[in-house]
N, CA, C and O atoms as a GROMACS GRO file, in nm:
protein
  296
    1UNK      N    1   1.396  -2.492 -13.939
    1UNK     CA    2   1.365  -2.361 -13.993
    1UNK      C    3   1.390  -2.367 -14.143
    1UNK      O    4   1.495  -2.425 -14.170
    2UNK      N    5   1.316  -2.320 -14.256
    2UNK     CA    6   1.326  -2.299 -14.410
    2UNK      C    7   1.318  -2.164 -14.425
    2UNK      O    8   1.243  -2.080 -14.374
    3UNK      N    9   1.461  -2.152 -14.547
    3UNK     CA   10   1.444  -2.056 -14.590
    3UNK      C   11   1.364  -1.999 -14.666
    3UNK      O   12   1.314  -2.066 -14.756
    4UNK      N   13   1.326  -1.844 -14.650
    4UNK     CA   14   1.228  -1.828 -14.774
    4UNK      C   15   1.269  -1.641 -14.828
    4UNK      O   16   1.330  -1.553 -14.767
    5UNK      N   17   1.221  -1.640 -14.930
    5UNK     CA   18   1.188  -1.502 -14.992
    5UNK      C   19   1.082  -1.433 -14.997
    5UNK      O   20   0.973  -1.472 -15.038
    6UNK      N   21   1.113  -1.303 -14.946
    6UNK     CA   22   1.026  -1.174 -14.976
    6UNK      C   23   0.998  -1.046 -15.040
    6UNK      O   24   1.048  -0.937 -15.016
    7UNK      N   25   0.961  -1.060 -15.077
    7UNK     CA   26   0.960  -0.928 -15.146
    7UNK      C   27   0.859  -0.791 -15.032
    7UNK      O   28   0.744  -0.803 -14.991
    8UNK      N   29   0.953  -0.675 -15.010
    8UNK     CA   30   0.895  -0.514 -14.944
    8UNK      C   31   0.952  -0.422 -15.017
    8UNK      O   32   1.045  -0.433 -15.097
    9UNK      N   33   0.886  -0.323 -14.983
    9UNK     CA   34   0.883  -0.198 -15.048
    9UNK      C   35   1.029  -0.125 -14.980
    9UNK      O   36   1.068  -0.176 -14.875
   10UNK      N   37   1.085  -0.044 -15.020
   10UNK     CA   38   1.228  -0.002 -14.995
   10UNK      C   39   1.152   0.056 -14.827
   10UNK      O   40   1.144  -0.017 -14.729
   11UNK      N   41   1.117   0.161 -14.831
   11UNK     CA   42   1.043   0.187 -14.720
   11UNK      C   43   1.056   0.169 -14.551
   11UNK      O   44   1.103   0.221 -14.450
   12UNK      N   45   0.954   0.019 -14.616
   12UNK     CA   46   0.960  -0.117 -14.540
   12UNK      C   47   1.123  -0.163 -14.486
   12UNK      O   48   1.181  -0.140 -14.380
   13UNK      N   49   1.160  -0.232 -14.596
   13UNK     CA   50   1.292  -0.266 -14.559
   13UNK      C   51   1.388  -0.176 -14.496
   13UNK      O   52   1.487  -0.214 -14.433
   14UNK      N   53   1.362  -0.080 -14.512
   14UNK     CA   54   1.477   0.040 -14.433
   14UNK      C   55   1.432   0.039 -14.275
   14UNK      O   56   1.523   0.060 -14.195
   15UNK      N   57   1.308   0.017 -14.226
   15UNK     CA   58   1.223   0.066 -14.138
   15UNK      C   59   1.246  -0.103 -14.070
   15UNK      O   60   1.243  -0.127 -13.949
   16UNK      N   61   1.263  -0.176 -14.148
   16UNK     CA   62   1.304  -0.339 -14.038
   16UNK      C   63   1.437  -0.346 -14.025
   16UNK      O   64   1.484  -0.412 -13.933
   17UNK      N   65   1.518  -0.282 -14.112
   17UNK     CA   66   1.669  -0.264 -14.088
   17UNK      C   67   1.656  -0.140 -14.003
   17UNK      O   68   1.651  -0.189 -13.890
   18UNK      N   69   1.650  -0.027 -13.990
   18UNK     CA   70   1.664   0.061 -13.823
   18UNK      C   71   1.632  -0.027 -13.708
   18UNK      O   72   1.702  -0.034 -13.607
   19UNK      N   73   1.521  -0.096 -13.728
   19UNK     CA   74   1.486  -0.165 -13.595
   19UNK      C   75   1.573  -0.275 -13.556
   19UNK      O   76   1.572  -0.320 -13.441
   20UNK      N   77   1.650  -0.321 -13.650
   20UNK     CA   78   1.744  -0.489 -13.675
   20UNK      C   79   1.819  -0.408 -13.572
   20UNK      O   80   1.804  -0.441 -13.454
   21UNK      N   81   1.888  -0.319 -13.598
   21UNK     CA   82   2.006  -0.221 -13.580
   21UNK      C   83   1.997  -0.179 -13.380
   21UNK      O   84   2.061  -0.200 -13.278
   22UNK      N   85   1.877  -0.113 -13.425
   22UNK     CA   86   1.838  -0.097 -13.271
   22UNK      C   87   1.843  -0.154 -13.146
   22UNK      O   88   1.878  -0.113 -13.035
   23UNK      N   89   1.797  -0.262 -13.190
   23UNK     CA   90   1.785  -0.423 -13.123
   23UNK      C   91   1.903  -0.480 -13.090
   23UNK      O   92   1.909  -0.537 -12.981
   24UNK      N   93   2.031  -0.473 -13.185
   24UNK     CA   94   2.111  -0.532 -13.201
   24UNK      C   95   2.079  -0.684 -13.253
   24UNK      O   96   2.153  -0.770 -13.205
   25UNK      N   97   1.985  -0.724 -13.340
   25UNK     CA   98   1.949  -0.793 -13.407
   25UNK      C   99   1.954  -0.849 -13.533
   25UNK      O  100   2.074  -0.824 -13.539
   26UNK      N  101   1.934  -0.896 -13.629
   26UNK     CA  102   1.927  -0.911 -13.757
   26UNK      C  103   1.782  -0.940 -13.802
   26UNK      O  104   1.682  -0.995 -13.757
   27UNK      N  105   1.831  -0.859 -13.938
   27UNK     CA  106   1.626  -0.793 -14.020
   27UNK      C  107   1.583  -0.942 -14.017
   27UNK      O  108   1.472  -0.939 -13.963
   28UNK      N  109   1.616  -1.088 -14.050
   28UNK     CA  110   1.604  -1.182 -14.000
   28UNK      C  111   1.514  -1.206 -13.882
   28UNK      O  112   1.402  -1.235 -13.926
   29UNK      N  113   1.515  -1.206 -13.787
   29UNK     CA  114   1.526  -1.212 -13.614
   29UNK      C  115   1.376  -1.135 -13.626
   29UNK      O  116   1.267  -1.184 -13.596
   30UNK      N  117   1.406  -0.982 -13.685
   30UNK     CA  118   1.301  -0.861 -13.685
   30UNK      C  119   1.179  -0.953 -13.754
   30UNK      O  120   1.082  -0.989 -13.687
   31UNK      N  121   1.195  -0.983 -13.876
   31UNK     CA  122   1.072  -1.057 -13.948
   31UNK      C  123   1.018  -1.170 -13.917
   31UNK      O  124   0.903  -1.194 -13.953
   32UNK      N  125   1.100  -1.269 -13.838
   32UNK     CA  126   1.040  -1.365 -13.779
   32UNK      C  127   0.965  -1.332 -13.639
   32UNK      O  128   0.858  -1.388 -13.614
   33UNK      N  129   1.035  -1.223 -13.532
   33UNK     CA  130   0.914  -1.204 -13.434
   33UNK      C  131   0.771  -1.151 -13.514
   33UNK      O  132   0.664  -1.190 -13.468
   34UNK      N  133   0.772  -1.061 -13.636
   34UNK     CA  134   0.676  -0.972 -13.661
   34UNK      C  135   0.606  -1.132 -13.757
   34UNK      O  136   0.505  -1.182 -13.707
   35UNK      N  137   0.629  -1.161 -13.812
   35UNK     CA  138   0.566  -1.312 -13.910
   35UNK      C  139   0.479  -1.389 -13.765
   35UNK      O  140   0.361  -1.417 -13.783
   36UNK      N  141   0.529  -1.415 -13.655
   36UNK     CA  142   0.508  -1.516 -13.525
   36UNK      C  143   0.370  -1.408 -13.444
   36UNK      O  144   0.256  -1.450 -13.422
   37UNK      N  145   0.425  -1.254 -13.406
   37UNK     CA  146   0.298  -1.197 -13.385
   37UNK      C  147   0.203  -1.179 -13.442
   37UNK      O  148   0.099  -1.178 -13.375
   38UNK      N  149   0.196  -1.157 -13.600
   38UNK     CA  150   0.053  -1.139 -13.675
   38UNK      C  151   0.022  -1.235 -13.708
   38UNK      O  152  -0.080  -1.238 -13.777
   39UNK      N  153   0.087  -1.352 -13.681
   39UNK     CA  154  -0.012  -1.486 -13.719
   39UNK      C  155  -0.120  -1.510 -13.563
   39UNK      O  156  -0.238  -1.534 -13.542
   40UNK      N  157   0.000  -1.488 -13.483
   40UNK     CA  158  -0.065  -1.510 -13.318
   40UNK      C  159  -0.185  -1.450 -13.340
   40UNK      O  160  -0.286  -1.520 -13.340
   41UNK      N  161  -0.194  -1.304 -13.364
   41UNK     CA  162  -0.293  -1.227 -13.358
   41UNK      C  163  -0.401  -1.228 -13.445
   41UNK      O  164  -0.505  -1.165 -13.426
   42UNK      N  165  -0.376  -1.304 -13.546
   42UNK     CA  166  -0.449  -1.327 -13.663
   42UNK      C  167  -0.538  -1.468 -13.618
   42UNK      O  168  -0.655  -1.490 -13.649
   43UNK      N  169  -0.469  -1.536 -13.557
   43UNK     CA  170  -0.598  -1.695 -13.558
   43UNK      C  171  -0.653  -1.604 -13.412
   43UNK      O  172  -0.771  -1.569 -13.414
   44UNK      N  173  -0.567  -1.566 -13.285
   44UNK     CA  174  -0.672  -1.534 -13.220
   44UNK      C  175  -0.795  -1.402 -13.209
   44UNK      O  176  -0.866  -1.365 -13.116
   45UNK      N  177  -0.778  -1.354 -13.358
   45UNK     CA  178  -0.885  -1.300 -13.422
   45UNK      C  179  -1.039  -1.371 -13.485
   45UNK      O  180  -1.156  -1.342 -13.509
   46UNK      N  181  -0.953  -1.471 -13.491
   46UNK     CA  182  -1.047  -1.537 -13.637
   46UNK      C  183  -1.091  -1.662 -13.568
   46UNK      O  184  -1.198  -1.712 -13.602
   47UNK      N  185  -1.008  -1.725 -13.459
   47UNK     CA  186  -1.041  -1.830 -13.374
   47UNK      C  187  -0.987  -1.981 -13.470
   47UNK      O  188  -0.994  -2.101 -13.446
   48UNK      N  189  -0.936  -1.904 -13.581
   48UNK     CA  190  -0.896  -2.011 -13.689
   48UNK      C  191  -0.736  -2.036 -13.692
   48UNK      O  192  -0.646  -1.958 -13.662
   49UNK      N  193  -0.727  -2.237 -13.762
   49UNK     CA  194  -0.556  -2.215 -13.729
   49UNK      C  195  -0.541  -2.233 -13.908
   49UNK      O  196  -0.640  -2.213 -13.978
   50UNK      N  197  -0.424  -2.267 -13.964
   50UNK     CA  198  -0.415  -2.250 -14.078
   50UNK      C  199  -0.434  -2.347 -14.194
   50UNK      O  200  -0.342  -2.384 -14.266
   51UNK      N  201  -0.538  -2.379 -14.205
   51UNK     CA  202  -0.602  -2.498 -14.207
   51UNK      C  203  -0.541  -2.519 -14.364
   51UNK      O  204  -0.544  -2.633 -14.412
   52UNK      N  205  -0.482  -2.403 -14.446
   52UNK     CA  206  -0.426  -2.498 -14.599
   52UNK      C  207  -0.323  -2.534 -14.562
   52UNK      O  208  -0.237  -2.514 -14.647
   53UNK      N  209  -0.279  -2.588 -14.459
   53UNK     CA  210  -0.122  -2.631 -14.452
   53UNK      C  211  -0.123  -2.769 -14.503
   53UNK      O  212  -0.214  -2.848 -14.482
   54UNK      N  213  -0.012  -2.794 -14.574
   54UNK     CA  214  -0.034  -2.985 -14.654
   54UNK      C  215  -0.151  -2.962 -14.772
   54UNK      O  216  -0.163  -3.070 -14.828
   55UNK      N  217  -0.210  -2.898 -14.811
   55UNK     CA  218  -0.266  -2.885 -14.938
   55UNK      C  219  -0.196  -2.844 -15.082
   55UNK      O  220  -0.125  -2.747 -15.108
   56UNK      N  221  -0.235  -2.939 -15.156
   56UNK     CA  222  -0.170  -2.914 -15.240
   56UNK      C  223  -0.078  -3.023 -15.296
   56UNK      O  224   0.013  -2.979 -15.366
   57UNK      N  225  -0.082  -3.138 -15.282
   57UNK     CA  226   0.077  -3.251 -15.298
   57UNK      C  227   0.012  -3.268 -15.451
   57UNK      O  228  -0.102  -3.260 -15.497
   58UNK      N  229   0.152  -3.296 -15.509
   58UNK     CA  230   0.149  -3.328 -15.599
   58UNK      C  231   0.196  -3.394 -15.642
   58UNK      O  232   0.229  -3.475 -15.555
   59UNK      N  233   0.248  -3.439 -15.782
   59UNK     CA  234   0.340  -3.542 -15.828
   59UNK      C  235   0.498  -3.485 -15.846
   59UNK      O  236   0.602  -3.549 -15.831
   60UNK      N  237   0.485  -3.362 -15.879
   60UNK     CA  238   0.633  -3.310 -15.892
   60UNK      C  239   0.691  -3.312 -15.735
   60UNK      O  240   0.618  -3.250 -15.658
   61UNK      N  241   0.769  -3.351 -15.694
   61UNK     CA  242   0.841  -3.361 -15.566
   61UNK      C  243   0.963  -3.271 -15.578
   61UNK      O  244   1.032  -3.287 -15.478
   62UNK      N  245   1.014  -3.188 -15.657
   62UNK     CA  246   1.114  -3.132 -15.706
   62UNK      C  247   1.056  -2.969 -15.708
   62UNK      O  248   1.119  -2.894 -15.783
   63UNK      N  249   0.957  -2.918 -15.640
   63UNK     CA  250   0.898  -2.801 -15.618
   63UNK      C  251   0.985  -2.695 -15.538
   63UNK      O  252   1.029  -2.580 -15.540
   64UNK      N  253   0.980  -2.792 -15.479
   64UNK     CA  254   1.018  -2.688 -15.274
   64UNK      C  255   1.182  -2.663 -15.362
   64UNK      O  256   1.243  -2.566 -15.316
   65UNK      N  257   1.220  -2.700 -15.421
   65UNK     CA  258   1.388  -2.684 -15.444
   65UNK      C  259   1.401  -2.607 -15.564
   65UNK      O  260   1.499  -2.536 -15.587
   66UNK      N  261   1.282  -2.623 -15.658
   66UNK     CA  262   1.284  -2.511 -15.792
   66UNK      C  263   1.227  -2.408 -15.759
   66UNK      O  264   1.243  -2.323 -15.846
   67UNK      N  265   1.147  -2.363 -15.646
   67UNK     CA  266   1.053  -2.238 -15.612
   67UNK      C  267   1.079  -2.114 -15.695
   67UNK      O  268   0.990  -2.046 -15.747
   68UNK      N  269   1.238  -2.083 -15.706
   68UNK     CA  270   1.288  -1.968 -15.734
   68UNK      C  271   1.245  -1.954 -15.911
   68UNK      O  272   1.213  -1.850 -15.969
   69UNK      N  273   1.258  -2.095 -15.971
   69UNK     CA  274   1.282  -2.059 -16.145
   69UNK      C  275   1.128  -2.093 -16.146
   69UNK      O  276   1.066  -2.017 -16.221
   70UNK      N  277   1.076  -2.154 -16.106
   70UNK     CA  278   0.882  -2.179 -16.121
   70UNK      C  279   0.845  -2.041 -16.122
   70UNK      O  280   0.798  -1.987 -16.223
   71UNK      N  281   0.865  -1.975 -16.004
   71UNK     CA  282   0.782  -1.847 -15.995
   71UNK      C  283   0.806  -1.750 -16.121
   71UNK      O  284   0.717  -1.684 -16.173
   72UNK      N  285   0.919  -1.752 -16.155
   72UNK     CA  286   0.981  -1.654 -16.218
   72UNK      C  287   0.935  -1.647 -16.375
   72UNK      O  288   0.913  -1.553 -16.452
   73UNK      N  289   0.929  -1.811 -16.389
   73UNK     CA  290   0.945  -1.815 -16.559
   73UNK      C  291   0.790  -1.777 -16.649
   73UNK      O  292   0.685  -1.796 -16.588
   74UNK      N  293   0.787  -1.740 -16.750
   74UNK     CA  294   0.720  -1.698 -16.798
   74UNK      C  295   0.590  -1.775 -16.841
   74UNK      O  296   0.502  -1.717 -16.904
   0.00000   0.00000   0.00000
């Protein structure tokens, strides 16, 4: 499993934390069933699987571990 970041609207996040809560779960737990159903539902919409996966290599190998200051910097 990899960690990752998201960005939601306060909203949002309040509305996956009631449900974390509900569940007795963590907003964690909440976003990975809801990430696992709309993909489910999404290829068996489209009949498609996710075909950019592995696109993209490059020479910097030091990506996946800077993600946070790449995105950010100006």
């Amino acid at each position: 499993m990899k960690r990752t970041t998201i960005f939601a609207d306060e909203y949002l996040l309040g509305e996956v934390k009631n449900l974390a809560r509900q569940k007795n779960s963590s907003v964690a737990e909440v976003v990975r069933e809801a990430l696992e159903r709309y993909v489910a539902d999404n290829r068996l919409a489209t009949g498609a699987s996710l075909s950019f996966v592995g696109i993209g290599e490059g020479a910097d190998s030091t990506v996946a571990e800077r993600h946070e200051e790449l995105l950010w910097q100006k």
